[in-house]
Each structure stands twice: as C-alpha cells, then as structure tokens.
C-alpha positions as CSV (number, residue, x, y, z in Angstrom):
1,X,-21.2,-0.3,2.9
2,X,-22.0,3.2,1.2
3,X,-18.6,5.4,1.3
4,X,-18.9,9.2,0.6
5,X,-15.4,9.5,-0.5
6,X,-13.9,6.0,-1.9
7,X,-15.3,3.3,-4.3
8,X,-14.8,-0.7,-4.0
9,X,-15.2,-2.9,-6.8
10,X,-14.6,-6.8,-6.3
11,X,-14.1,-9.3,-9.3
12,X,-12.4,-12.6,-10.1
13,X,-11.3,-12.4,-6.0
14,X,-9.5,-8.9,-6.1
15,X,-10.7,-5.3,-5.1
16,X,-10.0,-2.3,-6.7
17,X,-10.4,0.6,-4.1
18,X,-10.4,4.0,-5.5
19,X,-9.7,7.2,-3.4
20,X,-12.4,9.1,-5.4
21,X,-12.2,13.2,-5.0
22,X,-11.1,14.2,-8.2
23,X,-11.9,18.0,-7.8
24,X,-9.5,17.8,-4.7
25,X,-7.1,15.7,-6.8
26,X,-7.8,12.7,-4.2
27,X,-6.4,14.4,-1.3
28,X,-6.7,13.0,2.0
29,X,-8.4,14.2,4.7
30,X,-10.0,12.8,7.6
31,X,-13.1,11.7,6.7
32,X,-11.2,10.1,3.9
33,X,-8.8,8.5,6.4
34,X,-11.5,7.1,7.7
35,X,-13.7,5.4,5.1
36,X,-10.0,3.8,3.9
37,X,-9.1,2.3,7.0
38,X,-12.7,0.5,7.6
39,X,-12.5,-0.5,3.5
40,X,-9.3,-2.3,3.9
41,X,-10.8,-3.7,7.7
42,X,-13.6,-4.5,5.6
43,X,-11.9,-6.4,2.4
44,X,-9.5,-8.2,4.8
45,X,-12.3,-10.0,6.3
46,X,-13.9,-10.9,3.2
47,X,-13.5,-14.3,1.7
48,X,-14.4,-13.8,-1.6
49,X,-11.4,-11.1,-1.7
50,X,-7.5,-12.5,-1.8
51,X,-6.0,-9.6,-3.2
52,X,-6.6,-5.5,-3.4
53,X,-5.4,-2.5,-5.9
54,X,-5.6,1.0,-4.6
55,X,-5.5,3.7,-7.0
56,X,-7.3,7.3,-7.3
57,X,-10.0,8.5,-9.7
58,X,-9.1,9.9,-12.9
59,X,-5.9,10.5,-14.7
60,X,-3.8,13.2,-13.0
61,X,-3.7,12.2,-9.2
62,X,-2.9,9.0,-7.1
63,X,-3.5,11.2,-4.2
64,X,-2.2,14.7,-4.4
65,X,-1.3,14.9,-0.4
66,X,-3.3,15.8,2.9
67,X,-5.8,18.1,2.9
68,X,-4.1,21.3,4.7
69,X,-7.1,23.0,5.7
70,X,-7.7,20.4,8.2
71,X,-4.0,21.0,9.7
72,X,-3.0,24.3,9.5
73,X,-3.4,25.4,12.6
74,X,-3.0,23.2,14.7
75,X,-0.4,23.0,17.5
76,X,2.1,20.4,18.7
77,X,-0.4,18.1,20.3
78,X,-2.6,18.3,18.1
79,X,-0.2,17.4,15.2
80,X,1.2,14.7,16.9
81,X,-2.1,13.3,17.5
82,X,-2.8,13.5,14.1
83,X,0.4,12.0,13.2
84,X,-0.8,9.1,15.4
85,X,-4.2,8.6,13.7
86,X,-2.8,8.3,10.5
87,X,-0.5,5.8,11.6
88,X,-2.9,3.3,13.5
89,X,-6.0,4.4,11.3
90,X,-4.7,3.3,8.3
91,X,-1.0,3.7,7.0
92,X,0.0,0.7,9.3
93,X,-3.0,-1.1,9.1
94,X,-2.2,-1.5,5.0
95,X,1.6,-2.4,5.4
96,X,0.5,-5.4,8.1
97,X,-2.4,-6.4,6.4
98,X,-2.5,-10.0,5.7
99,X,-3.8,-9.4,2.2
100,X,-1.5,-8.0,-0.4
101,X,-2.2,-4.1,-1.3
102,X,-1.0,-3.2,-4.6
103,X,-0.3,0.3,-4.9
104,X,-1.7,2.0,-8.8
105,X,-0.2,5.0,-8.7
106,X,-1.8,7.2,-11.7
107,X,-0.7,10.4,-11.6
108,X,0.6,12.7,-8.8
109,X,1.5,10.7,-5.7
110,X,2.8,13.5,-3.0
111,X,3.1,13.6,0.9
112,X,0.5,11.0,2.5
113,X,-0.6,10.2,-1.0
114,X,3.2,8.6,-1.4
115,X,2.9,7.6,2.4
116,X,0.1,5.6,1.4
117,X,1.5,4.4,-1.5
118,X,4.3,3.0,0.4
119,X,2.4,1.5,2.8
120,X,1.3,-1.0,0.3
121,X,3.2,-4.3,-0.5
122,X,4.3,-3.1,-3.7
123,X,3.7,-0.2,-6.5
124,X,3.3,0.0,-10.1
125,X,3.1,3.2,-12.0
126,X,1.9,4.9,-14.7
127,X,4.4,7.0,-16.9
128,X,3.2,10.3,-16.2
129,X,3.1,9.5,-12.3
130,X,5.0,12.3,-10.0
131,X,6.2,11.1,-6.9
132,X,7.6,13.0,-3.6
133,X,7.1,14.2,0.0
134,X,7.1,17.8,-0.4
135,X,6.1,18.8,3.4
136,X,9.1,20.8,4.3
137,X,8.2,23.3,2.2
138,X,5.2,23.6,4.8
139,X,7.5,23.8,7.5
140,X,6.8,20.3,8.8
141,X,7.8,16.7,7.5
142,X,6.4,13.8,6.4
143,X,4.2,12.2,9.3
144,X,2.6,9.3,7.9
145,X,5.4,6.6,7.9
146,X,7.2,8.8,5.0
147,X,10.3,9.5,6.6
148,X,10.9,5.7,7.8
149,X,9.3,3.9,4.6
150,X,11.1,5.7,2.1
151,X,14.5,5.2,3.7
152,X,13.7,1.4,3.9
153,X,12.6,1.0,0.0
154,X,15.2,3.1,-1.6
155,X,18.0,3.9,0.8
156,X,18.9,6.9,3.5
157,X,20.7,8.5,1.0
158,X,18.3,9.0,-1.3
159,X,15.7,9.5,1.4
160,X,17.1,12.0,2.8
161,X,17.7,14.0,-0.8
162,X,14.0,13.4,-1.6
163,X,12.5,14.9,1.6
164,X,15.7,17.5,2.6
165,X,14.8,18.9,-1.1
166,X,11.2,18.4,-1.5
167,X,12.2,16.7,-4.6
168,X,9.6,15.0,-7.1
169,X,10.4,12.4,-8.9
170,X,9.2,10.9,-12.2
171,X,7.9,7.0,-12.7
172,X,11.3,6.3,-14.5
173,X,13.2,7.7,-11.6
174,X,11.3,5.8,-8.9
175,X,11.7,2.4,-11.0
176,X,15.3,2.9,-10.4
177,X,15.2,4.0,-6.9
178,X,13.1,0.6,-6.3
179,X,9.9,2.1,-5.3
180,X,8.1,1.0,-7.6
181,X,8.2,-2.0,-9.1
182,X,7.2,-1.2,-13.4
183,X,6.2,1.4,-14.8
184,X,3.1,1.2,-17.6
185,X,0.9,3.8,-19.5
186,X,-1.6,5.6,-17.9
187,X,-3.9,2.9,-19.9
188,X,-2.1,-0.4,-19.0
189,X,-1.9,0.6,-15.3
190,X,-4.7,-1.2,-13.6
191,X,-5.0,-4.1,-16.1
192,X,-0.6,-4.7,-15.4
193,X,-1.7,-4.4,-11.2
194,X,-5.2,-7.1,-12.3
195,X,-2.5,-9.4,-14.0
196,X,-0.1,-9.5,-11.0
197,X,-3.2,-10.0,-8.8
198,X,-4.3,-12.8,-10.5
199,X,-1.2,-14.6,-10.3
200,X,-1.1,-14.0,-6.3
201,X,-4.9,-15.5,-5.9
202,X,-4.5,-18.3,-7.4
203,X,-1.8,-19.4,-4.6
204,X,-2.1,-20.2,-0.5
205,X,-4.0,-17.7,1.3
206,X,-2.7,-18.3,4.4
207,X,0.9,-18.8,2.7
208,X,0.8,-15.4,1.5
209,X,-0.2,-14.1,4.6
210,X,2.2,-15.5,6.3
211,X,4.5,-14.4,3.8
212,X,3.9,-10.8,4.4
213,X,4.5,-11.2,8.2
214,X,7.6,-12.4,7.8
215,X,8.9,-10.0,5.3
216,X,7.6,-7.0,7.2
217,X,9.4,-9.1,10.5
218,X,12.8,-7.8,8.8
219,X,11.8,-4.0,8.9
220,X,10.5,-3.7,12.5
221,X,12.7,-2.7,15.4
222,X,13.1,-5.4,18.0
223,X,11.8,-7.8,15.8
224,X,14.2,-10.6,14.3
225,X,13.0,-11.5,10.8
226,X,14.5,-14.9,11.0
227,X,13.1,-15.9,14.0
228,X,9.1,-14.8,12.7
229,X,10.1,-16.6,9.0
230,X,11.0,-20.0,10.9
231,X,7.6,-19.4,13.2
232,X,5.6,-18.7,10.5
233,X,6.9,-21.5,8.4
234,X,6.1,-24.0,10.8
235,X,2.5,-22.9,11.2
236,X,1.9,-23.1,7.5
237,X,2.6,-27.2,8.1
238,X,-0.4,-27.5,10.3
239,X,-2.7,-26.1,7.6
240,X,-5.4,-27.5,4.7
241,X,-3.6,-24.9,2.4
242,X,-0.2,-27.1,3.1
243,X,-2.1,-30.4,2.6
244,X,-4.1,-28.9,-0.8
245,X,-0.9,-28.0,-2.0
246,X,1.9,-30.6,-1.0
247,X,-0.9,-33.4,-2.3
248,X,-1.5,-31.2,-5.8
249,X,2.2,-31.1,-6.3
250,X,2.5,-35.0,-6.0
251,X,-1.0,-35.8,-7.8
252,X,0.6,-33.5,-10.5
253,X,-2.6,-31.2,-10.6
254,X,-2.8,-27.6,-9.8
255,X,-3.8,-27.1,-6.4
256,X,-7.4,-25.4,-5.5
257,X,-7.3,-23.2,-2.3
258,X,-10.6,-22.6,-0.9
C-alpha cells in the first residue's frame, strides 16, 4: 500500500517504518495517525515480517510532537475524542501488538512522539536524542498514554517531575531512568535496533507473542499477570512452534520456525 506520510521497508523478516515528514520534524497529525495504525495492522498480518523498528526520517527528530494546528481549538469533546482516537487508532494497538515494535528514537522524541515511543516494546536511542512530554506548557497534558506509560517505565516520581516541569531529557538521562534501553550514535542506531531484531526472529513466533501478552497482563488494571502467564503458557504446549523447538533442543540442532 502507497502511504503519503510513512515509508515500510521489509528485509531478513523485520520492517523498518519511518514516520517520514521531515520539514514538520515528523510530527503527528491525523492523517499521519492514520497511515501508522493501518502499517502496523498491516505488518502484523504479514508472515514474512516477525519483528518491526519505528524510527523518523532524518537526523534531528523521532517525532517532534502533535501537530497543534489540528487541535487548537477545539473544545472538551472534541479533545477527548481526540484523546480516544489516538488511543484505539494506534498508541494501543502498538503496545498490544503481537509483534515486537522496537522503538529508534533519533533525535527529538516530544509529546505523542514519546507517547509513541513508549508504546513500543522497548527503545533504543541515539545520543543526541531529546526526550519529554512538554504539553503543559500548552495548557493541556499528555493524552496519548503519556501520563500512564511513563509512570509505569520509570516511576511516579520521576513521571510526575518530567510532565509537572515540561522537562526534556537527554539519551543518557533516559538510559538511567529505564526508558530506553542503550543508547548508540546517531549512526549505529538502526543497525544496534536490526541486531536486536534479528536475535528475536530467529525464535518462536507464537512464543513471543505470547510473551508480550503476558508481560503487558502485569500493567493492565483488572488484569492479573500471573494468571494470563500460566494461560498463555499452556497454550504454547499445544503448538508446532513447542514441538519444533522441544525436538531441536533434544536432536541438538537449532530449531527452524516457520
């Protein structure tokens, strides 16, 4: 499919998705939104992929933020519908998919661009990235997951310090925080994420899936993550990717998962 605002690139059984409006520093707006959430829809349905980077075009933005001219003048409905959208358009869809989203975040990574971010299953960074959720300085906060995500990956504490403040923080800073997981040059960035990847695809699809579900189980209100680990365990026992790999393990061969 032909995307006005995004580019997908599949090799070796991973895509690379890149927000691509570098003269609006890859901010989102709702077109954008839009094209994301049916590109992920899209990938998680395809066979040939098993894994998926997102990152923006160029060198100074992951993605800058929303696009306020869409927003500004909207009133309380509207924003909360908007709030919504974002939510079951995309930002959820990328935190529950059942292929891991690696997050490349190469540059500026502020408001939904760090929503987004955080949505994925994990984030690498490059060294010049800048990372924060800088709405109340608009007189609104974040309202893409920001305000529940960030607490969950580094702590309420410093949550509420990085949005209470608008504060940005550098690469460094986020590696300690936790939200990210290293931190490369601008130039190592996607070929660290591709090397991770390729360690993830060569293992059970349907593993890793499961995987995801249960570690997201932990986060989820009304959910106990113990109870979706032993359910998704079992299931994994009724699968070829369970008999591929038990019987590679005792034929002492590398498994092969179709």
């Amino acid at each position: 499919m032909e995307y006005n605002n995004i580019l997908v690139e599949i090799a070796e059984n991973i895509a690379v998705l890149t927000i691509n409006r570098p003269d609006q520093l890859n901010a989102l707006n709702t077109t954008t939104i839009a094209e994301l959430s049916n590109a992920f829809k899209s990938l998680e349905s395809d066979s040939n992929v098993r894994a998926i980077i997102v990152t923006g075009s160029g060198t100074k933005a992951f993605i800058a933020g929303a696009d306020i001219k869409e927003f500004y003048q909207f009133n309380s409905e509207q924003g909360k519908k908007l709030s919504a959208m974002g939510h079951g358009t995309l930002f959820n869809i990328v935190e529950n998919l059942r292929k891991p989203v690696i997050g490349a975040v190469n540059g500026f990574a502020l408001g939904g661009g760090l929503e987004l971010a955080m949505s994925c299953h994990f984030r690498l960074a490059s060294d010049n990235a800048k990372l924060g959720l800088p709405e109340v300085t608009l007189g609104v906060i974040p309202g893409y997951g920001g305000t529940q995500r960030l607490a969950q990956l580094v702590g309420k504490g410093r949550a509420m310090e990085m949005v209470l403040c608008a504060k940005m923080i550098t690469a460094e800073e986020a590696l300690t925080y936790g939200l990210v997981n290293y931190v490369t040059t601008q130039e190592d960035l996607l070929a660290a994420c591709k090397k991770i990847a390729l360690k993830i695809v060569k293992n059970s699809p349907f593993a890793i899936a499961s995987a995801i579900r249960a570690i997201n189980a932990g986060f989820k209100d009304g959910i106990n993550g113990y109870e979706t680990e032993i359910e998704e365990f079992g299931k994994c026992f009724e699968t070829e990717d369970f008999k591929e790999g038990t019987t590679a393990f005792l034929e002492k061969r590398k498994p092969n998962f179709n």
